[in-house]
Structures are given as C-alpha cells and as structure tokens.
PyMOL Python script that loads the backbone (N, CA, C, O; Angstrom):
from pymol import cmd

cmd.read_pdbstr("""\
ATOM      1  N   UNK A   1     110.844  88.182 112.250  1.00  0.00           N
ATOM      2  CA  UNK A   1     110.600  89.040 113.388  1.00  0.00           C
ATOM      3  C   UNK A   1     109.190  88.791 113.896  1.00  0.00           C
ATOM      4  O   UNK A   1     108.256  88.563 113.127  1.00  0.00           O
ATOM      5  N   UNK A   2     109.078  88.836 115.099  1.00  0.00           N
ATOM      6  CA  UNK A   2     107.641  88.685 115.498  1.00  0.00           C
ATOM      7  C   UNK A   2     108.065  89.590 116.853  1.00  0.00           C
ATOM      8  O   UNK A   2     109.114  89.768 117.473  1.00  0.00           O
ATOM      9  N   UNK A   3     106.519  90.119 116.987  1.00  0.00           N
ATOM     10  CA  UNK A   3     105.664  91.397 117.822  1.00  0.00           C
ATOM     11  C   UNK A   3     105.260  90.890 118.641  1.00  0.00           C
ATOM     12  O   UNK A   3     104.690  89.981 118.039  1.00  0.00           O
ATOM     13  N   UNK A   4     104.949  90.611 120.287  1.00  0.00           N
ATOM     14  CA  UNK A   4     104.217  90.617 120.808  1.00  0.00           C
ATOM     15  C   UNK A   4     103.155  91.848 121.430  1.00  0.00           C
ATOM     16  O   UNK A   4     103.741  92.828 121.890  1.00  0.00           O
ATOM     17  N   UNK A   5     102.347  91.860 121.455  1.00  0.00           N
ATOM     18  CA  UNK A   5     101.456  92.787 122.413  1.00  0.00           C
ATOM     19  C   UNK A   5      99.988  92.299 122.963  1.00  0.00           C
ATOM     20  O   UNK A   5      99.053  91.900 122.269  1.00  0.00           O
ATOM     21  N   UNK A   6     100.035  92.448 124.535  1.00  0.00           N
ATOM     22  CA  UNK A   6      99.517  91.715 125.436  1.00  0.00           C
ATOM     23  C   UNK A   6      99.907  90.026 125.289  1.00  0.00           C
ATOM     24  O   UNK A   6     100.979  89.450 125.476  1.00  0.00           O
ATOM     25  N   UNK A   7      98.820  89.605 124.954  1.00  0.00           N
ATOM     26  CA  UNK A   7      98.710  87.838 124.814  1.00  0.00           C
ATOM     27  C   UNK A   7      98.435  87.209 123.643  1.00  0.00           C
ATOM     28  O   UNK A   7      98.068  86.055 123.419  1.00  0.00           O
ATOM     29  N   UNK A   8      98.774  88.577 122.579  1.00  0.00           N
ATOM     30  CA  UNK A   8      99.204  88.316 121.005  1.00  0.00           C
ATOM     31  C   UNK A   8     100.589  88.119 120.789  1.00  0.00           C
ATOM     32  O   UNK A   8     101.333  88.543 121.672  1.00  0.00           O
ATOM     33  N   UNK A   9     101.131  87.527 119.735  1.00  0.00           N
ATOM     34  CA  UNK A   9     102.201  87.142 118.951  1.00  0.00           C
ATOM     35  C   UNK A   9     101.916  87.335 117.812  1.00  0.00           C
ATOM     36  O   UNK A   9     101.110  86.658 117.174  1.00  0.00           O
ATOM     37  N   UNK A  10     102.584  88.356 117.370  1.00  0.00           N
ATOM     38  CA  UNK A  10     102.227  88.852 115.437  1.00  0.00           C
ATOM     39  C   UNK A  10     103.873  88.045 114.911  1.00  0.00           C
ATOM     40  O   UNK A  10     104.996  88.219 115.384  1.00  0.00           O
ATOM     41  N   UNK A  11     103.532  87.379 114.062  1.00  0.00           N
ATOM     42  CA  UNK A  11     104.394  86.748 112.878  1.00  0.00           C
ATOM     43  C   UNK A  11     104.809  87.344 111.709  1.00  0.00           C
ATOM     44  O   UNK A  11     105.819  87.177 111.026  1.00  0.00           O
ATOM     45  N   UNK A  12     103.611  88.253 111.568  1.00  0.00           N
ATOM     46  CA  UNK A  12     103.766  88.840 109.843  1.00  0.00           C
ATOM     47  C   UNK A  12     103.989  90.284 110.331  1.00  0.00           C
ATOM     48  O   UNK A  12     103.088  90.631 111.095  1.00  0.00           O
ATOM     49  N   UNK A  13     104.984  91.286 110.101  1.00  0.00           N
ATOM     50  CA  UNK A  13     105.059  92.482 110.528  1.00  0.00           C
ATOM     51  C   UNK A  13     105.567  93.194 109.159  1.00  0.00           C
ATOM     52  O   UNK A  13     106.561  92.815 108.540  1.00  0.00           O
ATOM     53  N   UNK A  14     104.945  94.012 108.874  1.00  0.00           N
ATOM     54  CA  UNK A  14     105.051  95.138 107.203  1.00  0.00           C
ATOM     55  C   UNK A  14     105.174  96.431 107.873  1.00  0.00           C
ATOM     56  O   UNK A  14     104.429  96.592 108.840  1.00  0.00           O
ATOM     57  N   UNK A  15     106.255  97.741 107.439  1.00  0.00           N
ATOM     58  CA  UNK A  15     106.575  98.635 108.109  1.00  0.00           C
ATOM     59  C   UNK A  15     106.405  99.696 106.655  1.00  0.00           C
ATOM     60  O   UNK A  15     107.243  99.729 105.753  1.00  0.00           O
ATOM     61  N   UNK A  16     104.910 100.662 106.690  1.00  0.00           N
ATOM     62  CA  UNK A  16     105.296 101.639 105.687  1.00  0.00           C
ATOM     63  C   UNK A  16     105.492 102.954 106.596  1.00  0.00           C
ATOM     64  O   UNK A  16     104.837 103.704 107.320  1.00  0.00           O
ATOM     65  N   UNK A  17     107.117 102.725 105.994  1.00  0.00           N
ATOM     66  CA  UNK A  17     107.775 104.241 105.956  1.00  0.00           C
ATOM     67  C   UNK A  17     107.913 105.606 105.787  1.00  0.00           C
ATOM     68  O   UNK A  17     108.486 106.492 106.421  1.00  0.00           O
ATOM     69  N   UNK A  18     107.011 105.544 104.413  1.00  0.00           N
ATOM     70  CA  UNK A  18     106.230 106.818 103.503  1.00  0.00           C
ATOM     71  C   UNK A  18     104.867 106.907 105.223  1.00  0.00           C
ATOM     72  O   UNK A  18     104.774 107.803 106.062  1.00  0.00           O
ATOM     73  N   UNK A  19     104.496 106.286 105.169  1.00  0.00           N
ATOM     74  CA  UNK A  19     103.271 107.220 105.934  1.00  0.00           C
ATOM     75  C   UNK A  19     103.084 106.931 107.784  1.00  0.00           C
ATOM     76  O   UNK A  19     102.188 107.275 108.555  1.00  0.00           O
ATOM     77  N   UNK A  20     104.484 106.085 108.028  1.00  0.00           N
ATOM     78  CA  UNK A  20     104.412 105.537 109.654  1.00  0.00           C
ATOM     79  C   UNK A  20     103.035 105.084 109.934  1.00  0.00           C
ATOM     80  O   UNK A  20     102.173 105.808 110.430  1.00  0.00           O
ATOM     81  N   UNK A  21     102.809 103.388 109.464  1.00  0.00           N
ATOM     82  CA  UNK A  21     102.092 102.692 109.419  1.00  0.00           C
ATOM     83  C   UNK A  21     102.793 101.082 109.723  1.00  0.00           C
ATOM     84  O   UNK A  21     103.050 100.282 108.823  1.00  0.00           O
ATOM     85  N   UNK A  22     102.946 100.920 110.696  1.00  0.00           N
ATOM     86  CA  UNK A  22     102.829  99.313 111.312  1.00  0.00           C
ATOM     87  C   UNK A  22     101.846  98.683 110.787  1.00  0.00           C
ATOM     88  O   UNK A  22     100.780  99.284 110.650  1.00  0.00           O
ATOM     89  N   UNK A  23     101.997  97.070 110.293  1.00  0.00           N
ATOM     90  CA  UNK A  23     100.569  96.637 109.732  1.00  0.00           C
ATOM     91  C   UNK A  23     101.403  95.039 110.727  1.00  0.00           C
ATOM     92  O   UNK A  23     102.557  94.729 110.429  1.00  0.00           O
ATOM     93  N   UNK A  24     100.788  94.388 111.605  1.00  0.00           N
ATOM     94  CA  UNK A  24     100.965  92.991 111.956  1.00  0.00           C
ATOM     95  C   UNK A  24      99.946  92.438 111.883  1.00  0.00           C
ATOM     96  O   UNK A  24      98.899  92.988 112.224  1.00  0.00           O
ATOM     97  N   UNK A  25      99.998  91.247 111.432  1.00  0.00           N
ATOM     98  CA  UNK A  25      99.508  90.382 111.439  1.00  0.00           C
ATOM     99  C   UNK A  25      99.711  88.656 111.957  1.00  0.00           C
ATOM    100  O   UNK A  25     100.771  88.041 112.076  1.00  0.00           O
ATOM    101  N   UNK A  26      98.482  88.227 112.170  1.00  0.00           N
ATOM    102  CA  UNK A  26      98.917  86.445 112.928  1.00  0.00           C
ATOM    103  C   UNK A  26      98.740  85.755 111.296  1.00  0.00           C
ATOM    104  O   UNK A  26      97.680  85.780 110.670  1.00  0.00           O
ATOM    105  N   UNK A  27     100.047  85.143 110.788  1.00  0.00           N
ATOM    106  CA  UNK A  27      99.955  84.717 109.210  1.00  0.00           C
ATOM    107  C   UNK A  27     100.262  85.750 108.234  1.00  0.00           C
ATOM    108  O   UNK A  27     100.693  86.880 108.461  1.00  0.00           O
ATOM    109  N   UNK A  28     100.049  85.339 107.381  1.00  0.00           N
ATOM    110  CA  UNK A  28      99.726  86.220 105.795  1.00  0.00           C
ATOM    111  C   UNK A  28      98.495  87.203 106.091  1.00  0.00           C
ATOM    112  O   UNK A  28      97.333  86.805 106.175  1.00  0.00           O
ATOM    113  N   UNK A  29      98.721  87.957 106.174  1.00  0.00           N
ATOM    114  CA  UNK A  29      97.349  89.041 105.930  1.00  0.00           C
ATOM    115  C   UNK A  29      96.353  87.891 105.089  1.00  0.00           C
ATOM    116  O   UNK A  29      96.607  87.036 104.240  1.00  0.00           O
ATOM    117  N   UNK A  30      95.058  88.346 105.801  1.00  0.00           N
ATOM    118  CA  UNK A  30      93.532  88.169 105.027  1.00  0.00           C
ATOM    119  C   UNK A  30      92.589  89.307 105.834  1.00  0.00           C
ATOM    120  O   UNK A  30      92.700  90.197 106.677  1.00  0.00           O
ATOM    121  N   UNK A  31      91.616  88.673 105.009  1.00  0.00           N
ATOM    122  CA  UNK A  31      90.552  89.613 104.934  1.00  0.00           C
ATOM    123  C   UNK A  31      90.016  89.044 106.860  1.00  0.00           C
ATOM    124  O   UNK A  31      90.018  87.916 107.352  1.00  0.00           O
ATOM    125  N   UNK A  32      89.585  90.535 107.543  1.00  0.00           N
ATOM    126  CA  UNK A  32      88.965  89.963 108.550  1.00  0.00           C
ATOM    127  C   UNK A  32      87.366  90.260 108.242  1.00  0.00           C
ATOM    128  O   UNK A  32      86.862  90.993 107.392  1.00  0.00           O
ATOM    129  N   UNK A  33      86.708  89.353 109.327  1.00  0.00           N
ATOM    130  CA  UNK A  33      85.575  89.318 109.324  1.00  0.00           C
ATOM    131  C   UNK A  33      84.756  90.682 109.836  1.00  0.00           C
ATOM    132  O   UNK A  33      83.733  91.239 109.436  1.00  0.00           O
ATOM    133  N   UNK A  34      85.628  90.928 110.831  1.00  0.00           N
ATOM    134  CA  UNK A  34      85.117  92.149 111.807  1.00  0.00           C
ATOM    135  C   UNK A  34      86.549  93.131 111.889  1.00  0.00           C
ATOM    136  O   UNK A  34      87.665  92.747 111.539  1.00  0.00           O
ATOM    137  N   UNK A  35      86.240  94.391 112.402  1.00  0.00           N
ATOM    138  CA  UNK A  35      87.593  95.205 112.528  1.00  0.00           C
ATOM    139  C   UNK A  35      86.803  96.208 113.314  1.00  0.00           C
ATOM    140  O   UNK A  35      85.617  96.469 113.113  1.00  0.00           O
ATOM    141  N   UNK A  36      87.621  96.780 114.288  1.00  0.00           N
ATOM    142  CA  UNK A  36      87.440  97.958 115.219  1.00  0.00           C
ATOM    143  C   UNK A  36      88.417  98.973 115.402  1.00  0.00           C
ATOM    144  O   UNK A  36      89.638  98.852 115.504  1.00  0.00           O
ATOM    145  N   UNK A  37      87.799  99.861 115.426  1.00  0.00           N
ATOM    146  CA  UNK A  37      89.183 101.239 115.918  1.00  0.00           C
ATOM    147  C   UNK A  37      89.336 101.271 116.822  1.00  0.00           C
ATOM    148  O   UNK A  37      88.487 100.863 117.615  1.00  0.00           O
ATOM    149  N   UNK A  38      90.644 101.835 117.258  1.00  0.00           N
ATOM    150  CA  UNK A  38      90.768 101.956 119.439  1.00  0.00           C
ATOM    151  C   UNK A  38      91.076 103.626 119.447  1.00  0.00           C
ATOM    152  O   UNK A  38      91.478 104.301 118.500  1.00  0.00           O
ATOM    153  N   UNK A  39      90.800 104.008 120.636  1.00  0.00           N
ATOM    154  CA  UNK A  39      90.777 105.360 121.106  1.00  0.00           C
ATOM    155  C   UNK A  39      92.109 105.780 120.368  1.00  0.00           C
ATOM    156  O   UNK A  39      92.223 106.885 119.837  1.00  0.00           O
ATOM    157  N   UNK A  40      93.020 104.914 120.368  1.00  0.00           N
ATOM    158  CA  UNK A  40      94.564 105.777 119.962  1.00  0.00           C
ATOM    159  C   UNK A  40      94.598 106.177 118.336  1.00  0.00           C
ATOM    160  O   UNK A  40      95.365 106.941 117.751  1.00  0.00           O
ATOM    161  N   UNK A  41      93.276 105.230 117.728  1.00  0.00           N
ATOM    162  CA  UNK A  41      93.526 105.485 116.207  1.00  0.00           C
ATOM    163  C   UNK A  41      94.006 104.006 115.621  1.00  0.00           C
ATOM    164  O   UNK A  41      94.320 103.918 114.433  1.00  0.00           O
ATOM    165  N   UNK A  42      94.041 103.151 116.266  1.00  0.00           N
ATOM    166  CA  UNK A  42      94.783 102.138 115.754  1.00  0.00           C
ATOM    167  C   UNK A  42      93.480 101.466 115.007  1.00  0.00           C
ATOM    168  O   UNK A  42      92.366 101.978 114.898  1.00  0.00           O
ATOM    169  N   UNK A  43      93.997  99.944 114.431  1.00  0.00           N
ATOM    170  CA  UNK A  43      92.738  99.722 114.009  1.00  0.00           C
ATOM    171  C   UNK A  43      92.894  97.551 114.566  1.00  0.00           C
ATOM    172  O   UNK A  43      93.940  96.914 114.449  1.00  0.00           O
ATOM    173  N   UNK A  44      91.953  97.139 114.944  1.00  0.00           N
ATOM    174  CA  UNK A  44      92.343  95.781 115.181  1.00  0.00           C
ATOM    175  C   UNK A  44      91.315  95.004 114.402  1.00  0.00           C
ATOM    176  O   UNK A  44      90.217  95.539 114.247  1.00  0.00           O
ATOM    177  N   UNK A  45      91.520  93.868 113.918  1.00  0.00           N
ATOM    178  CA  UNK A  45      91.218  93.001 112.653  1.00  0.00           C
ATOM    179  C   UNK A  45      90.875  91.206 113.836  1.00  0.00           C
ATOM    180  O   UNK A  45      91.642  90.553 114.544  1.00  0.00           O
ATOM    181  N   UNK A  46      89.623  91.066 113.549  1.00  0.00           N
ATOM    182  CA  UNK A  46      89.167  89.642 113.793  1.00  0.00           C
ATOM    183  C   UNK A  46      88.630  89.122 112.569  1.00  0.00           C
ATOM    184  O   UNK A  46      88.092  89.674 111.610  1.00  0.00           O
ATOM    185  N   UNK A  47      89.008  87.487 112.930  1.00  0.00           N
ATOM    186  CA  UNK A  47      88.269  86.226 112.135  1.00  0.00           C
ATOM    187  C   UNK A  47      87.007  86.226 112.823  1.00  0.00           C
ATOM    188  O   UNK A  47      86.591  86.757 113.853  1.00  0.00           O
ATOM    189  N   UNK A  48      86.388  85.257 111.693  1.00  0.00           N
ATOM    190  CA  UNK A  48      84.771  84.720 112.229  1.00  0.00           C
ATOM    191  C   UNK A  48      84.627  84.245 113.794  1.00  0.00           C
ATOM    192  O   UNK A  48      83.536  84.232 114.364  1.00  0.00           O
ATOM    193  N   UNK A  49      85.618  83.933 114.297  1.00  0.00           N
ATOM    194  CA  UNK A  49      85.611  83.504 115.459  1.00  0.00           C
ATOM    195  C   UNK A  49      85.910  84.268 116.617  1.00  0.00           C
ATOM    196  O   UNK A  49      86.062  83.811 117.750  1.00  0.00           O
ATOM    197  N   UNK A  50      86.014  85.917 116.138  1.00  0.00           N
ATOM    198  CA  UNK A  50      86.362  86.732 117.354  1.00  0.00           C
ATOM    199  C   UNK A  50      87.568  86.657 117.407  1.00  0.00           C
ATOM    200  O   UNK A  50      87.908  87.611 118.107  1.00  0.00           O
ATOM    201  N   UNK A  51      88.630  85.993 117.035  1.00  0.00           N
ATOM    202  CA  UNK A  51      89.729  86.299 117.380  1.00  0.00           C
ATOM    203  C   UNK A  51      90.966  87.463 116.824  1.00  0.00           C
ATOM    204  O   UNK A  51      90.754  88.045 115.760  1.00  0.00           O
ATOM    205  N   UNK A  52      91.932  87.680 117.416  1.00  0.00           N
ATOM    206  CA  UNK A  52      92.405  88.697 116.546  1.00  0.00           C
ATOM    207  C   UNK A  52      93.531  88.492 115.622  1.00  0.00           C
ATOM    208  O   UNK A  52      94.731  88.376 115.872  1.00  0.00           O
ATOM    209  N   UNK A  53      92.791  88.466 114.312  1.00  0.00           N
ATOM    210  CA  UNK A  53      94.159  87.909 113.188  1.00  0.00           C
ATOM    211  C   UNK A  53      94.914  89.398 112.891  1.00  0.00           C
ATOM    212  O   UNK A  53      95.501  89.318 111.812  1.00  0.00           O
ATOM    213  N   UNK A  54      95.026  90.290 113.308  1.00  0.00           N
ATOM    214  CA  UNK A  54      96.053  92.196 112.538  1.00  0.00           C
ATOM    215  C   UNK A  54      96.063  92.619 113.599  1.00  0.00           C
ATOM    216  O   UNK A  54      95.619  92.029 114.584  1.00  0.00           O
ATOM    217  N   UNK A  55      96.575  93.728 113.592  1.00  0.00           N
ATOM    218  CA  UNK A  55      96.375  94.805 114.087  1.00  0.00           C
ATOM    219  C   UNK A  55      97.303  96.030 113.325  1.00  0.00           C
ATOM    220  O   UNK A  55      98.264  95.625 112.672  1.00  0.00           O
ATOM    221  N   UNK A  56      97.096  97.288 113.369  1.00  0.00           N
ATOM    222  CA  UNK A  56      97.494  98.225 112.443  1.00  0.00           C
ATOM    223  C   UNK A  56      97.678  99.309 113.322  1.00  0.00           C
ATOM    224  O   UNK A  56      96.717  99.672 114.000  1.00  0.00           O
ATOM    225  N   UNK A  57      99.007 100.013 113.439  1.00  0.00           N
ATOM    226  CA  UNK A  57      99.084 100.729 114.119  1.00  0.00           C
ATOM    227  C   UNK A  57      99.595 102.278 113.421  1.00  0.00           C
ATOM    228  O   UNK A  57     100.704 102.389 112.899  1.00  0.00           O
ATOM    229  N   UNK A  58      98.687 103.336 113.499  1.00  0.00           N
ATOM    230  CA  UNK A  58      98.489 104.308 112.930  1.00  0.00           C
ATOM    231  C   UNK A  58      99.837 104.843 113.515  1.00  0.00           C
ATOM    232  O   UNK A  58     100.049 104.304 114.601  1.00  0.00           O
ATOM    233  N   UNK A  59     100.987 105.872 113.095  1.00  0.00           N
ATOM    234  CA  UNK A  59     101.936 106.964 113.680  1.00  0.00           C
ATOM    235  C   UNK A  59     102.835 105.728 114.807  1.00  0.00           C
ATOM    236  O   UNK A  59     103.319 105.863 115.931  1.00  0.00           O
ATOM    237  N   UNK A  60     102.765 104.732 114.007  1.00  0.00           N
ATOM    238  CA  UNK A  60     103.520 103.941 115.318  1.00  0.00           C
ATOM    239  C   UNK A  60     105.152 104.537 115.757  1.00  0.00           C
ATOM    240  O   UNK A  60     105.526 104.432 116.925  1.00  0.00           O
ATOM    241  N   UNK A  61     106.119 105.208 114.608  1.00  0.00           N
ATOM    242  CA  UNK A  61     107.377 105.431 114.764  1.00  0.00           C
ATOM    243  C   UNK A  61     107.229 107.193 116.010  1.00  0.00           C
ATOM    244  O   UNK A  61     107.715 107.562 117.080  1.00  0.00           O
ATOM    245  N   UNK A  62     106.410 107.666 115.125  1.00  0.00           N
ATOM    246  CA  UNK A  62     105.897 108.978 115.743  1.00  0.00           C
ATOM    247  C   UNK A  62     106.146 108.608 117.703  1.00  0.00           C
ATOM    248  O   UNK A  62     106.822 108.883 118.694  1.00  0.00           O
ATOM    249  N   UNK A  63     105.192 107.937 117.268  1.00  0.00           N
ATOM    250  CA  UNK A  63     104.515 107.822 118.952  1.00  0.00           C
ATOM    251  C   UNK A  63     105.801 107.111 119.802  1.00  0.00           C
ATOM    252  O   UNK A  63     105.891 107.189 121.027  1.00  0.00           O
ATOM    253  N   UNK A  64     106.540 106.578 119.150  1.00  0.00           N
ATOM    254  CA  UNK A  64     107.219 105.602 119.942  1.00  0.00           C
ATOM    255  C   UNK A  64     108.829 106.790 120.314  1.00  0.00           C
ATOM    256  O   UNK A  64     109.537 106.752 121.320  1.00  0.00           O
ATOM    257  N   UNK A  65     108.949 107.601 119.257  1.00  0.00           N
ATOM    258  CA  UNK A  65     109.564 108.418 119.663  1.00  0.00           C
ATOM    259  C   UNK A  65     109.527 109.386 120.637  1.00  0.00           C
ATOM    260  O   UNK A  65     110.447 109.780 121.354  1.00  0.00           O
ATOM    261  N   UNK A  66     107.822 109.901 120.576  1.00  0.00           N
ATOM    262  CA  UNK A  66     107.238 110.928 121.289  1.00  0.00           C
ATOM    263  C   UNK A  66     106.939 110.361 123.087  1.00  0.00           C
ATOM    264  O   UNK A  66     107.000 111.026 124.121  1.00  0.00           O
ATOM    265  N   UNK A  67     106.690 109.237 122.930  1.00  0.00           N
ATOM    266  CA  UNK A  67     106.410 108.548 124.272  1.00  0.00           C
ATOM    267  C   UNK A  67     107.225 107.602 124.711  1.00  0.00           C
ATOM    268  O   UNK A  67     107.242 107.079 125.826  1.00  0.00           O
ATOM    269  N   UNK A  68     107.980 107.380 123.686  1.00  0.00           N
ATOM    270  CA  UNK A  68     108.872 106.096 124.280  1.00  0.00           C
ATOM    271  C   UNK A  68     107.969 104.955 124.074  1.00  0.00           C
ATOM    272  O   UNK A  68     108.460 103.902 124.480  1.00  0.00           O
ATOM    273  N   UNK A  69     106.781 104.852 123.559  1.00  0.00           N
ATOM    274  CA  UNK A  69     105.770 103.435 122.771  1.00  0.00           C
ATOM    275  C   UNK A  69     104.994 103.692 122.904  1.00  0.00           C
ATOM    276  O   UNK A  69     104.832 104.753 123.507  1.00  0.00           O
ATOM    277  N   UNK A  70     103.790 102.880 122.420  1.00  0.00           N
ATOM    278  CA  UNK A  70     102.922 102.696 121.635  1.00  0.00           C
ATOM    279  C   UNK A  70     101.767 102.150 122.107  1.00  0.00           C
ATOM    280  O   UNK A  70     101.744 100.921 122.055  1.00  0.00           O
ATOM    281  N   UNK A  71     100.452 102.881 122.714  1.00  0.00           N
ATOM    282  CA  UNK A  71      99.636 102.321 123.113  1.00  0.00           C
ATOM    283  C   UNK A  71      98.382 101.722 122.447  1.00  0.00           C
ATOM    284  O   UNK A  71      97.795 102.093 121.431  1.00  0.00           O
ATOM    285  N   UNK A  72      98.195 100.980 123.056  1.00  0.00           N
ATOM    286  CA  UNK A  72      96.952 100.357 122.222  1.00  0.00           C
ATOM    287  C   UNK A  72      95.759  99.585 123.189  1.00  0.00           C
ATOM    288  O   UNK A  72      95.862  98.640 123.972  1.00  0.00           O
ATOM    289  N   UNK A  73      94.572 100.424 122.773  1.00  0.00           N
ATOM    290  CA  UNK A  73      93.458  99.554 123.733  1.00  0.00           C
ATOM    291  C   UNK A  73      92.859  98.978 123.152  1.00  0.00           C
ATOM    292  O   UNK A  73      92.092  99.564 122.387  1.00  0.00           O
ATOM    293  N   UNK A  74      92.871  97.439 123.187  1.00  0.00           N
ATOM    294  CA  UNK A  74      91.910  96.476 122.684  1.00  0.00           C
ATOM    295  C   UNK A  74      90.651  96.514 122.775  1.00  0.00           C
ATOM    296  O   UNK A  74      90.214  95.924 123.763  1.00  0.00           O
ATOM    297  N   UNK A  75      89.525  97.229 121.773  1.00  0.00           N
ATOM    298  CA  UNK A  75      88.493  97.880 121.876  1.00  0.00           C
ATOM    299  C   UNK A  75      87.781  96.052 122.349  1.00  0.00           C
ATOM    300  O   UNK A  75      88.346  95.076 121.855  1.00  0.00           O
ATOM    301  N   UNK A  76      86.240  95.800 123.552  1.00  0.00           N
ATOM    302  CA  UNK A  76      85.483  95.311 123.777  1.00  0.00           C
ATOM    303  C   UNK A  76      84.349  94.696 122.946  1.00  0.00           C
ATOM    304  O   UNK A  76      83.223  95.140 122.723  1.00  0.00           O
ATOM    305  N   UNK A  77      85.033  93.375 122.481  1.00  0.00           N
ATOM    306  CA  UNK A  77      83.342  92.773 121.564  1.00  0.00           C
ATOM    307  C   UNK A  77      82.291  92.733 122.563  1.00  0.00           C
ATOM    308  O   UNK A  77      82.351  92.424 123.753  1.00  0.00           O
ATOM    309  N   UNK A  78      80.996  93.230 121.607  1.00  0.00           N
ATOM    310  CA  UNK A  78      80.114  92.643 122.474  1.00  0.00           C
ATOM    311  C   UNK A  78      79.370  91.329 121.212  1.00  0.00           C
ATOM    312  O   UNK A  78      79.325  91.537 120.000  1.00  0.00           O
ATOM    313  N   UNK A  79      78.916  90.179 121.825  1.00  0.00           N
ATOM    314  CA  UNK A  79      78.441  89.188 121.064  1.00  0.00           C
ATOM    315  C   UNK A  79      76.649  89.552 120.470  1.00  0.00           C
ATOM    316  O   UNK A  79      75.765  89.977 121.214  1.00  0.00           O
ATOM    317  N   UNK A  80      76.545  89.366 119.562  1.00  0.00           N
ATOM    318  CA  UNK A  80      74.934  89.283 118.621  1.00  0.00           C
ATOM    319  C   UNK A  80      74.011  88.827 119.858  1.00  0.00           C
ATOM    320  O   UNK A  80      72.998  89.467 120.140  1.00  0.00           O
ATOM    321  N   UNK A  81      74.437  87.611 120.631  1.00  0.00           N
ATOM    322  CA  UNK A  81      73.359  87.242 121.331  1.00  0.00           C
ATOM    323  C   UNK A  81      73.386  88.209 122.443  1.00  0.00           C
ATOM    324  O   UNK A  81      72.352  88.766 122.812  1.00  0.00           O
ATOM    325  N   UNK A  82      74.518  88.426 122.984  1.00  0.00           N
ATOM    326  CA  UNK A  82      74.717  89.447 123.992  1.00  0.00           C
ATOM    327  C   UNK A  82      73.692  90.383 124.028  1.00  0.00           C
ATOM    328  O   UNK A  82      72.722  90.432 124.783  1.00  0.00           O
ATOM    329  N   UNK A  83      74.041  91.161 123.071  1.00  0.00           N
ATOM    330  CA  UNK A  83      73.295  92.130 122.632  1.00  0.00           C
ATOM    331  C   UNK A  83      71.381  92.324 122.199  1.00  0.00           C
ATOM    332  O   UNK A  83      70.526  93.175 122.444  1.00  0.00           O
ATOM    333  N   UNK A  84      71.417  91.011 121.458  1.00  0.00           N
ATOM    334  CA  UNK A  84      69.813  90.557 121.542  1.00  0.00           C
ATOM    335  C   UNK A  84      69.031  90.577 122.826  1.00  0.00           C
ATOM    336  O   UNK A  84      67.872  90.971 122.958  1.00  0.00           O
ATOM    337  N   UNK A  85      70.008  89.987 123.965  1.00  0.00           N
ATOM    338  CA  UNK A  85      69.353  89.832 125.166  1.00  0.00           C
ATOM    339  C   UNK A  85      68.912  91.190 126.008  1.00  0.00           C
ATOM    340  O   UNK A  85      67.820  91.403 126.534  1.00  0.00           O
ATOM    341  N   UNK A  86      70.145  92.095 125.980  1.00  0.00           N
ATOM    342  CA  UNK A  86      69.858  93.154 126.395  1.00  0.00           C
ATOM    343  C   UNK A  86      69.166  93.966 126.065  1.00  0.00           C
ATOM    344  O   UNK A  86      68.563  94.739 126.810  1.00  0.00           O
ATOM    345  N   UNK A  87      69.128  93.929 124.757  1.00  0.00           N
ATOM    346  CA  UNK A  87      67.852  94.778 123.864  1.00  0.00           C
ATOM    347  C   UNK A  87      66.135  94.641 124.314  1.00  0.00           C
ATOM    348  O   UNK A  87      65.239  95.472 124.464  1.00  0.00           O
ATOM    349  N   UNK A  88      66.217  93.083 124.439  1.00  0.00           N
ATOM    350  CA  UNK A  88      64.878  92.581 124.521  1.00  0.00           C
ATOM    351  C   UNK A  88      64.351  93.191 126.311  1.00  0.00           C
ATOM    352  O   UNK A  88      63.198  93.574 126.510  1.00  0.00           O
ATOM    353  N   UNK A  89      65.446  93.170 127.466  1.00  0.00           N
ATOM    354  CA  UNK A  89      65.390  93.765 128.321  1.00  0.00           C
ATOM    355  C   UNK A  89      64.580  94.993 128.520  1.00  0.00           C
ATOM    356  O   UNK A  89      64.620  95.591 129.596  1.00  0.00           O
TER     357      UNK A  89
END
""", "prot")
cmd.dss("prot")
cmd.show_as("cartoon", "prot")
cmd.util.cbc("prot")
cmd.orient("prot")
C-alpha cells in the first residue's frame, strides 16, 4: 500500500489501532535528522538533506471520520544560513 500526500509517496504505512496513530514512511523507518510538529498535531520527519523521510499522523481514523480527512500542514524550514543572515541584519 502506498499514501500519497501532496508531492509525497509514503511506501511504508504502520496503522496503531490501540491509540489511532498513522506512522508513514518513504522506506523502512529511520531515525530522522530533524522533525517538526504541524498545527494539526501531526508530526513530520526529515533526512540530513531536508527532505521528508515520515510523517505521523496523530487521531488520523478520528479525524477522517469526523471530517471526512485528514489535514496536514507541512510546517516551513528555515535554513542555518538563512537564518544567520537575518540575524546578523
């Protein structure tokens, strides 16, 4: 089975039942480098390279019942240098 959402394709999809927890992933689960929460509660998982290897979706059965699906906002990296620059500003 594979997930799309937006201009992701999840391959690896794990469904816990006990607590309505979606876990996808691009591959075998690993460890990410970076991870962010989104306004809905969800949680999204990058490699060293910014990209997005998970995503985890908190009450996913809940919500999908309650709304008819499942939103998710891809929280905004900002980059080290990015950020250096503006600081120094």
């Amino acid at each position: 089975m594979t997930i799309t959402i937006g201009t992701v394709t999840f391959d690896h999809v794990d469904y816990d039942t006990d607590d309505d927890v979606l876990y996808l992933s691009l591959g075998e689960p690993r460890e990410p480098a970076d991870s962010y929460g989104t306004p809905e509660g969800h949680n999204v998982r990058y490699d060293d390279q910014g990209q997005i290897i998970a995503l985890t979706l908190v009450n996913a059965k809940w919500l999908l019942e309650r709304d008819g699906e499942v939103r998710v906002t891809i929280p905004n990296r900002v980059s080290a240098d990015t950020l250096s620059l503006a600081l120094a500003a």
